[in-house]
C-alpha positions in Angstrom: 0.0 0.0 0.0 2.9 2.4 0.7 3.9 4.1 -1.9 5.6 7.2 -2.8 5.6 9.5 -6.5 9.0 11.2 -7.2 7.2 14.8 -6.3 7.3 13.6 -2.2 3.5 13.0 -3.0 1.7 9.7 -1.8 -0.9 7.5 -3.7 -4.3 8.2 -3.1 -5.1 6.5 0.8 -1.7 5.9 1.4 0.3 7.5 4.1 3.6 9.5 2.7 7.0 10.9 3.7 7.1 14.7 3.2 9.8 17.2 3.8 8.9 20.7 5.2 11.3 23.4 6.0 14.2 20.3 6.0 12.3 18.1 8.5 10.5 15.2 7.5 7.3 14.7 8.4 4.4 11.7 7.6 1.0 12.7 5.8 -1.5 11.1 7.0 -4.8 9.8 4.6 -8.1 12.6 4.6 -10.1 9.3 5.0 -8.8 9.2 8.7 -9.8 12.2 9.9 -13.2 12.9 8.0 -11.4 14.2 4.8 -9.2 17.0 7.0 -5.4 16.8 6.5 -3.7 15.5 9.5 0.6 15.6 9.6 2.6 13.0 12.0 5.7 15.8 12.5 8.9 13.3 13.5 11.6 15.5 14.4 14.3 14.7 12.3 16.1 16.4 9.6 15.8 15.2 5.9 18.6 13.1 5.4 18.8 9.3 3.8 19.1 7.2 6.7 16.1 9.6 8.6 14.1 8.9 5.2 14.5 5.4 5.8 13.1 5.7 9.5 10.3 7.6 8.3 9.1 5.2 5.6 9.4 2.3 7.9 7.3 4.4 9.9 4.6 4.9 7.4 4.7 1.1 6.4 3.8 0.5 10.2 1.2 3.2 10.4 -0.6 1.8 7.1 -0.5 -2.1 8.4 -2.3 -0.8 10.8 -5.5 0.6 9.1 -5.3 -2.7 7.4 -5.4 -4.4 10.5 -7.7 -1.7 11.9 -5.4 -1.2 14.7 -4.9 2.4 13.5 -3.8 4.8 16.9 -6.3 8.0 15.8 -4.1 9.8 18.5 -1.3 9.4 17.3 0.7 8.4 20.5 2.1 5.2 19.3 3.4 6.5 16.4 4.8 10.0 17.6 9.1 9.2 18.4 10.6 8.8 21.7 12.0 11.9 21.8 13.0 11.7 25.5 14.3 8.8 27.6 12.9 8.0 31.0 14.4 9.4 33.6 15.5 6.2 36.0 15.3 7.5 39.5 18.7 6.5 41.1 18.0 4.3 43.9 18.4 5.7 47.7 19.9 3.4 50.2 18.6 3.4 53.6 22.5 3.1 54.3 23.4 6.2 52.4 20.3 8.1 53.7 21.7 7.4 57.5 25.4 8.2 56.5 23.8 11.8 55.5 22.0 12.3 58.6 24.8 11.3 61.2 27.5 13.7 59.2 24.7 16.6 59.4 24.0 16.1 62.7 27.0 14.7 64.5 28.1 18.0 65.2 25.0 19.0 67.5 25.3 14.8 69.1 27.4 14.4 72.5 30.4 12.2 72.2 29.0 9.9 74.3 25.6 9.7 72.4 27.6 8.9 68.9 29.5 6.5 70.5 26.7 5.0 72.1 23.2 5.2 70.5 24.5 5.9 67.3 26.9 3.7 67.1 24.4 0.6 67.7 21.6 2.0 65.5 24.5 2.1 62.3 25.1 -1.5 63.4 21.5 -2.2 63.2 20.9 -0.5 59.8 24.1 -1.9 58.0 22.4 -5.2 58.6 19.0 -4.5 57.4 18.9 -6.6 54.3 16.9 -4.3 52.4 18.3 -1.3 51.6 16.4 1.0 49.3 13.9 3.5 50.0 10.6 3.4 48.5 6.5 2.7 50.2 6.9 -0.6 49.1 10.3 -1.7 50.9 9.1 0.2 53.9 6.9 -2.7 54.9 9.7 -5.3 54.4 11.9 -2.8 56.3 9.5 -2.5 59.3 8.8 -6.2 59.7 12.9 -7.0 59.4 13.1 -4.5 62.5 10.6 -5.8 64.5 11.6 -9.4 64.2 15.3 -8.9 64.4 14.6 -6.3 67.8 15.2 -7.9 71.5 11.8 -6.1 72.2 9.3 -4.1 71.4 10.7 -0.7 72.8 14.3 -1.5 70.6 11.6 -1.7 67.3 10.1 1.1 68.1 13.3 3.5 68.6 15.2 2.3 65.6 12.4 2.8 63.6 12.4 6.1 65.2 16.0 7.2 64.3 14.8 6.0 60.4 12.2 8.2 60.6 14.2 11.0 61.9 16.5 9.9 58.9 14.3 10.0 56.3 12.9 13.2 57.4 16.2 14.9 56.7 16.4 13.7 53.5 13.1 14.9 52.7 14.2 18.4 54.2 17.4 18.1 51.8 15.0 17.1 48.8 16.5 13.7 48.8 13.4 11.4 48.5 10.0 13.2 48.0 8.1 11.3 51.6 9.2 9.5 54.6 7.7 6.3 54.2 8.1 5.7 58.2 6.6 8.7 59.4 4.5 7.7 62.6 5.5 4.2 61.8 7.1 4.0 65.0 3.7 5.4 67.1 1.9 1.9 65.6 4.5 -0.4 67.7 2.8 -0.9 71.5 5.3 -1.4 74.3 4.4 -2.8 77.7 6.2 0.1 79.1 8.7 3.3 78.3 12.2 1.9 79.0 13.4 2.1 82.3 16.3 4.1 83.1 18.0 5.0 86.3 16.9 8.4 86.1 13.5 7.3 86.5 14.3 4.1 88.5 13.1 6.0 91.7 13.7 4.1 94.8 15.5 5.9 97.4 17.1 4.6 100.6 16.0 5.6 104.1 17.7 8.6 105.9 18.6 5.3 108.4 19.6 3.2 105.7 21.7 6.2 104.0 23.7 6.5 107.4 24.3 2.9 108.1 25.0 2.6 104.5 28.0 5.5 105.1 28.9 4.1 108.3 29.7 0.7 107.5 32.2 2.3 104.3 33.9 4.4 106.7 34.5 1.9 109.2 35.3 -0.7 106.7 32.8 -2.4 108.5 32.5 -5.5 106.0 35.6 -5.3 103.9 37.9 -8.8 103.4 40.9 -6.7 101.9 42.6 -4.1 103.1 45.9 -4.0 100.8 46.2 -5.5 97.6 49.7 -4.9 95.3 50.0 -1.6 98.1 46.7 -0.4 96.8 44.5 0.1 99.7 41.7 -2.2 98.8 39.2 -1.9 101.4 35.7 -0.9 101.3 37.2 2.6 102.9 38.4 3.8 99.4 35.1 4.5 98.1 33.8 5.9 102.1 34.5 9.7 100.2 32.5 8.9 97.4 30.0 7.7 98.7 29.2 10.3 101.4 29.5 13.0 98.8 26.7 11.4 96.3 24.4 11.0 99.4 24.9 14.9 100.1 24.9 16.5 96.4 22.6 13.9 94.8 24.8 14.4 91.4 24.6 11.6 89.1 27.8 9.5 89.3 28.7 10.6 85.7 29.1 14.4 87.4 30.8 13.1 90.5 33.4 11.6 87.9 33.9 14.6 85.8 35.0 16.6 88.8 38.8 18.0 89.4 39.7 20.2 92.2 39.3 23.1 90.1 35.9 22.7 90.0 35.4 23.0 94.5 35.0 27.1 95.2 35.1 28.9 98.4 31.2 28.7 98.5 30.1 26.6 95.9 31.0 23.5 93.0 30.8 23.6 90.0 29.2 21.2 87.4 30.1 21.4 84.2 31.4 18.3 82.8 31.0 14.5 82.7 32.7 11.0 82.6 31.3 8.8 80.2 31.1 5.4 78.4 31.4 6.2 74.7 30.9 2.8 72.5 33.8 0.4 72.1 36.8 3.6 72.4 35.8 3.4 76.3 35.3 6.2 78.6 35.7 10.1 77.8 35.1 13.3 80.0 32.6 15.8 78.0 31.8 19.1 78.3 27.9 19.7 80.0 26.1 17.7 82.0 23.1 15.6 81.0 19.9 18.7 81.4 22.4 22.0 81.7 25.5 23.4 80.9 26.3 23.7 84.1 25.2 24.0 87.6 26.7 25.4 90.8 25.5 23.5 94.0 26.0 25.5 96.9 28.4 24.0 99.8 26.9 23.6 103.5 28.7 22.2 106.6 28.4 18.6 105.9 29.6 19.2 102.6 32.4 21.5 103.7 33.8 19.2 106.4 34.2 16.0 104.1 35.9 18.2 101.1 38.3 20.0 103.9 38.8 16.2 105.3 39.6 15.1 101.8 41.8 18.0 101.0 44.0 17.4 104.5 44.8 13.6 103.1 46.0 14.9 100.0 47.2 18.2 100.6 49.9 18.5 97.6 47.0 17.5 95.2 46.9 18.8 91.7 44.0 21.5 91.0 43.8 19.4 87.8 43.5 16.1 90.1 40.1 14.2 90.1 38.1 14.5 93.0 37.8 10.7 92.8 41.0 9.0 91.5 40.6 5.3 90.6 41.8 2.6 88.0 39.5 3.6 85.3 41.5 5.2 82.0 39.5 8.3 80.6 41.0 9.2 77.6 42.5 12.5 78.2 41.5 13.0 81.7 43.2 11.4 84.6 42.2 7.9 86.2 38.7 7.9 87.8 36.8 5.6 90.1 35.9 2.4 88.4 31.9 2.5 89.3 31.5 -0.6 87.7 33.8 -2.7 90.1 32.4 -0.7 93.2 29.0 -1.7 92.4 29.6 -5.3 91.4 31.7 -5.6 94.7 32.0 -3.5 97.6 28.4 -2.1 96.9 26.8 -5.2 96.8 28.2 -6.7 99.7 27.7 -3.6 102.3 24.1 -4.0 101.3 24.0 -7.8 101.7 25.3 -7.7 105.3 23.5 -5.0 106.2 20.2 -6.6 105.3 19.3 -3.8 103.3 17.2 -4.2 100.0 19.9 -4.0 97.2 18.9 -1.2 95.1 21.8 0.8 92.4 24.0 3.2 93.6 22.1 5.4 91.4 19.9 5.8 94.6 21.8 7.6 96.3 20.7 11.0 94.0 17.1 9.9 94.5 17.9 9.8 97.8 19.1 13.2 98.2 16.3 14.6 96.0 13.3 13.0 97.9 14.6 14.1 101.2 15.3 18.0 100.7 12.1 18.3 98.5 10.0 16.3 101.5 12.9 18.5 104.1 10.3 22.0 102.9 12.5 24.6 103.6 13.5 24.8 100.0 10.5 25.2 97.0 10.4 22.9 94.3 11.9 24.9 91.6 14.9 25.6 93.6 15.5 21.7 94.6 15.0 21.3 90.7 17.6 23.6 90.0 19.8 22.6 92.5 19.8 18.5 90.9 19.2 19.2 87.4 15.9 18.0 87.3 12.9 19.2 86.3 9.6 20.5 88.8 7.6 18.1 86.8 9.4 15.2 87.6 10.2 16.2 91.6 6.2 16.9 92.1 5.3 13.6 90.1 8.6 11.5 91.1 9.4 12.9 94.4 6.9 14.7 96.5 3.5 13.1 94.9 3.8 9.6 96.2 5.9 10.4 99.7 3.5 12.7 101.3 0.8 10.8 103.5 -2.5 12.9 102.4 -5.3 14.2 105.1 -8.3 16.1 104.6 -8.3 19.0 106.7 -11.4 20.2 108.9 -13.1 22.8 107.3 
């Protein structure tokens, strides 16, 4: 049926190559289109090898009317002038890498080391890896089943979420497809953590407690390798958590630079960071500092401490030990105190074990229940919040009465 008359000009029903302004075009038959002249314009210059595209072209289009498969629109026949554009694929991997290096610089030392550190772990081995609604699913149910629990599901799909939300931010992906993901998981119960853990000691049991480390009431060892190993060692320590109620992380990140005529200062921390082991950073865990104000009890022990060691380096930590902090000086080992001398004062004592950690709830839950101090200024004085000392502290201890009215 195709044919074409050495003028450019098809036979009668046909459909014909045409060249106009020196780009070839197809003519299409009147018979189509209710006798109106219809033109398939295909972009390419008039050349021989574009003539032969363009008659191969027209041999299609005219097999099919004869098939009456004939596209009226046009659309199968138009050329592909543009390629698809193939979306590169987005890792969930290179999507994290982004967020940590954006964010590292606002993330405690510790909290990289830590957190961060076992959420990359997790992610690296998430099997799939690219971003898209329809991996989210397969990436949800690989968290929950490869998570110890519930709450560890729920807060690395969290930090994915966070992820994904910073790459939306830096037009990465277009959606988060684990926003409120994480909301859908149901735990038993927040996680637990010792700031929270609230179980405070007696004023009895605090003193018996201090007593029986002073006197070295319970200790097996008294010299080991001429290290004084007895329970005594840690009798400083202890006395001055049970009257600052500073978290032991504080306590740590103390050197005697940091005791004043009238007041210490808080304003750095020992802690565990990941697999590199312990550091000392700047800030403490709710404030960038804090001065706590020095009474008598306070000011006898730090006098008594200072008379033992009187050539002691203002760079000196206030509690030297065998644990390494990189760049700091040797601290206290808390670990070894709690697994040993800590749990065995309690033992003999007959007094409930409960964490050192106690000692601060201790502290808090007596001068907020002591009432010569209002709750903000206890707050302030700890680190803490008036939220959590009403709801924590004060709401459960109080015995309630109605009065007469």
């Amino acid at each position: 049926m195709y044919s074409q008359t050495p003028s450019g000009k098809a036979s009668k029903g046909s459909c014909g190559v045409e060249s106009f302004q020196g780009r070839l075009r197809l003519r299409l038959p009147r018979s189509l289109y209710g006798g109106k002249q219809k033109y398939l314009t295909l972009g390419m210059a008039d050349t021989p090898e574009n003539r032969k595209a363009a008659e191969a072209k027209a041999r299609q289009i005219e097999l099919d009317i004869l098939a009456d498969n004939f596209d009226p629109t046009l659309a199968k026949y138009r050329p592909k002038t543009h390629l698809a554009v193939v979306e590169p694929t987005v890792t969930l991997k290179s999507l994290w890498s982004d967020y940590v290096n954006a964010k590292s610089p606002n993330w405690s030392p510790s909290y990289i080391g830590n957190e961060i550190a076992a959420v990359t772990t997790k992610i690296e081995a998430i099997p799939v890896q690219e971003i898209s609604e329809a991996t989210s699913a397969q990436i949800e149910s690989w968290v929950i089943k490869n998570s110890c629990s519930a709450d560890a599901a729920k807060r690395l799909l969290t930090q994915i979420s966070s992820c994904c939300n910073h790459a939306v931010k830096s037009q990465v992906i277009k959606s988060n497809p684990f926003a409120d993901m994480a909301k859908e998981i149901k735990t038993h119960k927040e996680r637990a953590n010792e700031e929270d853990e609230i179980d405070p000691f007696t004023r009895e049991e605090r003193d018996l407690i201090i007593e029986a480390f002073v006197t070295n009431k319970f200790s097996r060892y008294k010299n080991i390798n001429g290290r004084n190993s007895s329970h005594s060692r840690y009798a400083n320590y202890i006395r001055f958590m049970f009257l600052t109620g500073c978290r032991p992380s504080e306590a740590l990140g103390l050197q005697w630079r940091h005791i004043h005529a009238g007041f210490i200062l808080f304003e750095q921390s020992v802690v565990k960071c990941g697999k590199s082991g312990y550091i000392c950073k700047s800030g403490l865990k709710t404030q960038k500092s804090r001065r706590f104000p020095i009474n008598k009890q306070l000011r006898d022990l730090l006098d008594e401490m200072r008379l033992n060691n009187p050539e002691v380096s203002l760079d000196a930590a206030l509690f030297p030990g065998e644990q390494e902090v990189t760049g700091f000086p040797h601290v206290l080992n808390t670990h070894s105190f709690q697994q040993g001398a800590w749990e065995t004062v309690l033992k003999k004592l007959g007094i409930r074990y409960r964490k050192p950690y106690q000692t601060r709830h201790t502290f808090i839950t007596l001068i907020s229940n002591e009432g010569s101090l209002n709750v903000k200024d206890v707050a302030r004085l700890c680190g803490t919040s008036p939220k959590m000392i009403y709801e924590h502290y004060l709401g459960n201890k109080r015995d309630l009465f109605v009065p007469e009215l």
